[in-house]
C-alpha positions as CSV (number, residue, x, y, z in Angstrom):
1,X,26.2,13.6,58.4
2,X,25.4,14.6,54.9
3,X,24.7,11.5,52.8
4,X,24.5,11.4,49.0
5,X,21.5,8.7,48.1
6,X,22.1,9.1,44.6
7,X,26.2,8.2,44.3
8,X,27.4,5.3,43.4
9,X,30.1,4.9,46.1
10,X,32.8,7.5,46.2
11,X,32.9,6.6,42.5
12,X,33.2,10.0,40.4
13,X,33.9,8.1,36.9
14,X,31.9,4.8,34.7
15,X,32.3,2.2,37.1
16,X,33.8,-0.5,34.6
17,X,31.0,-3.6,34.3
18,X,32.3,-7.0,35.4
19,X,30.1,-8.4,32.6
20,X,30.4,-7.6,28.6
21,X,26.2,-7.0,29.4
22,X,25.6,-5.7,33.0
23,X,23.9,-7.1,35.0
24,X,21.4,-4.5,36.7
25,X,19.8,-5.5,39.8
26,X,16.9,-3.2,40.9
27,X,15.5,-3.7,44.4
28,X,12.7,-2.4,46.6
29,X,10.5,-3.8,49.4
30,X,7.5,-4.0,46.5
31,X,6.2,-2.9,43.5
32,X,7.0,0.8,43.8
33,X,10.6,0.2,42.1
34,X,8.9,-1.1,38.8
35,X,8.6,2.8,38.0
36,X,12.6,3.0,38.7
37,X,13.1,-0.2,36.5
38,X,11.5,1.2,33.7
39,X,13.3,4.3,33.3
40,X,17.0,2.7,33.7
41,X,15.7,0.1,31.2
42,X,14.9,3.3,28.6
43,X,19.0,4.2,29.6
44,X,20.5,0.6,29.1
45,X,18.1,-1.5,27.2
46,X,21.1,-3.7,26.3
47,X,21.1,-4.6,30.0
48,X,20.2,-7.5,31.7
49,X,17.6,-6.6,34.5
50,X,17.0,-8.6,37.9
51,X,14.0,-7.1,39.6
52,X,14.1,-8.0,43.3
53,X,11.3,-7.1,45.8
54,X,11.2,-8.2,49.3
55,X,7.6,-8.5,49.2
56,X,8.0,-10.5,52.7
57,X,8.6,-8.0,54.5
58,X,6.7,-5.4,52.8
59,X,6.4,-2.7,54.4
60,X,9.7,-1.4,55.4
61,X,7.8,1.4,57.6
62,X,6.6,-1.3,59.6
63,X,10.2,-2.7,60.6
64,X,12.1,-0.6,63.4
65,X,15.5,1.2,61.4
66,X,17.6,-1.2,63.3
67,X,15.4,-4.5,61.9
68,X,15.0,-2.7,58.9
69,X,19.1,-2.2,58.3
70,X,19.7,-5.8,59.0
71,X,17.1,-7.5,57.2
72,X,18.5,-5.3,53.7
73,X,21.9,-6.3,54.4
74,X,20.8,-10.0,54.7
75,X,18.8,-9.8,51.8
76,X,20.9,-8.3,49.8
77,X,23.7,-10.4,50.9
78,X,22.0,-13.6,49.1
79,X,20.9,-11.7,46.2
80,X,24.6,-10.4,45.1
81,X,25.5,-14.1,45.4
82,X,23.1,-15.5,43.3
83,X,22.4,-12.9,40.8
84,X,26.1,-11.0,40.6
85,X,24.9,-7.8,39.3
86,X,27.4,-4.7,38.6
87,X,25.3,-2.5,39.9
88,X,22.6,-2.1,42.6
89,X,19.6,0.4,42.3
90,X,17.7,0.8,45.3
91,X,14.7,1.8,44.5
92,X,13.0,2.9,47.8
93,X,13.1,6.0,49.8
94,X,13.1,4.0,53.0
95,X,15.9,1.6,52.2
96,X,18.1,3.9,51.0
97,X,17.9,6.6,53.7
98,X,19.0,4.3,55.9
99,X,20.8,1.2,54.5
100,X,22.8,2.7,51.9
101,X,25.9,3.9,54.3
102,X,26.2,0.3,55.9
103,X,25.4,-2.0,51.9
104,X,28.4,0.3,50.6
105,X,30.4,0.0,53.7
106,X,29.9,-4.0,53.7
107,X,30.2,-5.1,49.7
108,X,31.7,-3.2,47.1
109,X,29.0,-3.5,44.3
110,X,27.8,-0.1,43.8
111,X,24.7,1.1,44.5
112,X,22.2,3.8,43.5
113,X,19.5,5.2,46.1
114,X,16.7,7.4,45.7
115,X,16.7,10.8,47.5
116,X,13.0,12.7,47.6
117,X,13.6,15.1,44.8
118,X,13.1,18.5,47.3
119,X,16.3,20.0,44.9
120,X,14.8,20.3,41.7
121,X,11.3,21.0,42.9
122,X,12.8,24.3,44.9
123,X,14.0,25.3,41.1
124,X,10.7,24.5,39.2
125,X,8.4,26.1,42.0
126,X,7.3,29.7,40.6
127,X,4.9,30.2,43.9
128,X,7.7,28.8,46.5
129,X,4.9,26.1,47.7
130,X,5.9,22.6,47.6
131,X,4.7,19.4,48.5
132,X,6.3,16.2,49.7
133,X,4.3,13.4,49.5
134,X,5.7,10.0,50.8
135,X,4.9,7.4,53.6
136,X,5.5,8.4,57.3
137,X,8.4,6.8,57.9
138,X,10.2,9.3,55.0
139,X,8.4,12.7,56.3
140,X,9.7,11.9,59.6
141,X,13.4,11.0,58.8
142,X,15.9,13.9,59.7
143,X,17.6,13.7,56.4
144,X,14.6,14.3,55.1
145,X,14.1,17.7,57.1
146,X,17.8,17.8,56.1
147,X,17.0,19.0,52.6
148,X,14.0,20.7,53.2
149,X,16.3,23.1,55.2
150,X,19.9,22.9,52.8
151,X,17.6,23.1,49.6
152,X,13.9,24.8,49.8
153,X,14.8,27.3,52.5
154,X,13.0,29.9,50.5
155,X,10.1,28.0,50.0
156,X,6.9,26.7,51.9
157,X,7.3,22.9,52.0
158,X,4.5,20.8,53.4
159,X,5.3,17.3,54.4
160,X,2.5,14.8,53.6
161,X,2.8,11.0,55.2
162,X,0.5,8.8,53.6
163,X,-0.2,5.6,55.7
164,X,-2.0,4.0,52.6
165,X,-0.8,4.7,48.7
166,X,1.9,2.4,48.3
167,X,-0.6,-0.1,49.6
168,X,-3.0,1.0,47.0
169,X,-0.6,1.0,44.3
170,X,0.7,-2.7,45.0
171,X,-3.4,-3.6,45.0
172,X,-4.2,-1.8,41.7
173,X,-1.3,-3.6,40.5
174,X,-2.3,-7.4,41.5
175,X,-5.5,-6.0,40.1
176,X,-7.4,-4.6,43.1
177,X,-9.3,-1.5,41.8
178,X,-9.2,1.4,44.7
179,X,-11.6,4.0,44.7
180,X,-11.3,7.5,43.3
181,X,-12.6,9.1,47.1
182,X,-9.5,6.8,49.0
183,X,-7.1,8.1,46.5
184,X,-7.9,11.8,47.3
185,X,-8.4,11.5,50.7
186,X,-4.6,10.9,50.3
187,X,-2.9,13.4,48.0
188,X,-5.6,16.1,49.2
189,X,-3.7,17.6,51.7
190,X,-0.7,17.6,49.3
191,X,-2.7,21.3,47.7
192,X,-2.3,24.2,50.0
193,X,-3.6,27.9,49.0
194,X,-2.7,30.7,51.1
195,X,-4.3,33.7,52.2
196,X,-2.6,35.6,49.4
197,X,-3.6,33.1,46.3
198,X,-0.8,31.0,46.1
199,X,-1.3,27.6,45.3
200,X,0.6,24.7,45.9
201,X,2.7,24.0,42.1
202,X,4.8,21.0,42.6
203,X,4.5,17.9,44.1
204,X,7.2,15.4,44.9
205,X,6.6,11.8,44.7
206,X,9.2,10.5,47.2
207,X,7.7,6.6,47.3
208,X,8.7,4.8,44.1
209,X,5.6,3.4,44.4
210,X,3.3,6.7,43.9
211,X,4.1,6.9,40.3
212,X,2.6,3.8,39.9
213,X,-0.7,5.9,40.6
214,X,0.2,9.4,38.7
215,X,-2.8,9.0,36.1
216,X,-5.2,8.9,38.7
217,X,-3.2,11.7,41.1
218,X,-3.4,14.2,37.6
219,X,-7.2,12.9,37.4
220,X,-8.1,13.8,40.6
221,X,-6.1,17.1,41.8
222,X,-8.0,19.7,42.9
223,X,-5.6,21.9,40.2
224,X,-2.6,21.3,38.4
225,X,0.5,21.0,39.3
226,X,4.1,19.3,38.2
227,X,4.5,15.9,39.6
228,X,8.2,15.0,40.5
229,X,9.3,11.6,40.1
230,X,13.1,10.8,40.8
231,X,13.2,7.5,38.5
232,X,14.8,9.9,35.6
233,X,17.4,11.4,38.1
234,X,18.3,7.5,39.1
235,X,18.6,6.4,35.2
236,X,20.8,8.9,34.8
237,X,22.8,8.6,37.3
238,X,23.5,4.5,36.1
239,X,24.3,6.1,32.9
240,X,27.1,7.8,34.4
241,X,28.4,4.9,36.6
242,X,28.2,2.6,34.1
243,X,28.4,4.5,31.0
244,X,26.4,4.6,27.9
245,X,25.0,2.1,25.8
246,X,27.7,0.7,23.7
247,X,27.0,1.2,19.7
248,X,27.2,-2.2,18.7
249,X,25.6,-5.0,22.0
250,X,23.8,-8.1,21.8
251,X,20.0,-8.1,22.2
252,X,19.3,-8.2,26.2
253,X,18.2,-10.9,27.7
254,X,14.4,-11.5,29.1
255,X,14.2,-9.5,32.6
256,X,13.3,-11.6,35.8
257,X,11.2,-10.8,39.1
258,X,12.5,-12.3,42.2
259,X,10.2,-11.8,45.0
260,X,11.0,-13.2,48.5
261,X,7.5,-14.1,49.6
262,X,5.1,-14.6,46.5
263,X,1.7,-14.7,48.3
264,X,0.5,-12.0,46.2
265,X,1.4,-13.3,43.0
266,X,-2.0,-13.7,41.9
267,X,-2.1,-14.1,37.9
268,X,-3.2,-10.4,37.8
269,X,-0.2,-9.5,38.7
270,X,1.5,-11.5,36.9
271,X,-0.2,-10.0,33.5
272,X,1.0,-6.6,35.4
273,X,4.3,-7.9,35.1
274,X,3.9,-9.0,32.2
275,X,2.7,-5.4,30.8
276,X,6.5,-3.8,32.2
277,X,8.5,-6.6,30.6
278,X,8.8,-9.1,33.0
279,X,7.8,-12.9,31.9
280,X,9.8,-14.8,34.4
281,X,9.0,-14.5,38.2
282,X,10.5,-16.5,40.9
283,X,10.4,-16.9,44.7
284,X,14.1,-17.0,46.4
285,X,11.9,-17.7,49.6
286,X,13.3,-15.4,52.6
287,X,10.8,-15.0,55.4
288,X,11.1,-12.1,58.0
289,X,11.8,-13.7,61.1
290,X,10.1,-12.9,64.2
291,X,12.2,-11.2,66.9
């Protein structure tokens, strides 16, 4: 079954807001959707913005797909009754390959997913070798596979699952420095040359949390190539659920971090936050359960 990540529903027009200023709700099992948050923020600054991670059960690869689906829906389930956005971003390659179907089939708030952005780099590649960086979990998925086959057919994709960056990112963020040699020992295998000189020329980054790191990824590539983040591709498609900015709105209000664990809100990270806009944090307390 072909799944589209990125639609809002089977919505093809604006999706009318429920509030004179939507209420956005971005949500990821981290800090990886902060890169997401920021770009639909650029879209619809007149937005208010409910950042939700579910750092307690952080990470999602670690959760079986059937744990994984229920813990979402649960989550999410409290969120859309405390927070009442008109729209749902979620902002994780893991969640929405496999939770979207059953979040849209059980409430009727839209929602946005991420899809690994094999499409567009299949257009930009001018050597027909691409990289997909992402965790495990992501490489492994069939839908995955899916568009390798439906969308780079003509090109040589290597699949890279990292066991580690989206833990480095959410330590670099609650300010944890990693080091240069544990970042490359990741993305490394990301740059393949073949026999006849061609050299890997785009990379997609299909964790939201790998952005997060890019400065250091351009740093430290063994050559350069074009780094593919989806956050853009997600903004716009908000814009086109929700529609555009209206000319004359009232100044939005201050953004808010829920997080469903907190043990790693160490001030750090809160000044890391802080630096992306977000001056209120709170703990809606939801611990995994053990089963």
């Amino acid at each position: 079954m072909r799944i589209d990540l990125m639609a809002g529903a089977t919505l093809s027009a604006a999706w009318p807001a429920q509030n004179a200023q939507p209420i956005i709700l971005v949500f990821d099992s981290g800090l990886g959707g902060l890169t997401v948050l920021e770009q639909v923020r650029r879209a619809r600054p007149d937005a208010s913005y409910v950042y939700a991670a579910d750092d307690a059960a952080f990470p999602y690869g670690a959760l079986s797909e059937e744990r994984l689906v229920a813990r979402v829906i649960a989550v999410m389930e409290r969120l859309l009754a405390r927070h009442a956005p008109d729209l749902v971003v979620i902002a994780c390659n893991t969640a929405s390959t496999l939770v979207l179907p059953a979040l849209r089939q059980r409430f009727v708030t839209p929602f946005v997913g991420v899809v690994p952005p094999i499409k567009p780099a299949a257009a930009l590649t001018r050597t027909r070798l691409v990289s997909l960086l992402a965790t495990p979990g992501t490489v492994a998925r069939p839908y995955t596979h899916d568009l390798v086959r439906n969308f780079a057919a003509h090109c040589a994709v290597t699949l890279v699952g990292s066991k580690n960056l989206a833990g480095y990112a959410e330590a670099e963020m609650a300010g944890e420095p990693v080091s240069d040699a544990a970042i490359l020992a990741e993305i490394e295998p990301c740059f393949v040359e073949g026999a006849d000189g061609r050299r890997t020329d785009v990379v997609c980054l299909s964790c939201t949390h790998y952005p997060l790191l890019l400065p250091r990824f351009e740093r430290l590539a063994p050559w350069p190539v074009t780094w593919i983040d989806p956050a853009p591709a997600i903004a716009r498609r908000v814009i086109q659920l929700l529609g555009e900015m209206p000319a004359q709105s009232p100044d939005a209000p201050p953004a808010r971090a829920v997080f469903t664990g907190g043990s790693g809100l160490t001030p750090a990270l809160g000044r890391s936050l802080e630096r992306r806009g977000l001056f209120e944090t709170m703990i809606e307390a939801m611990p995994l359960t053990v089963s």
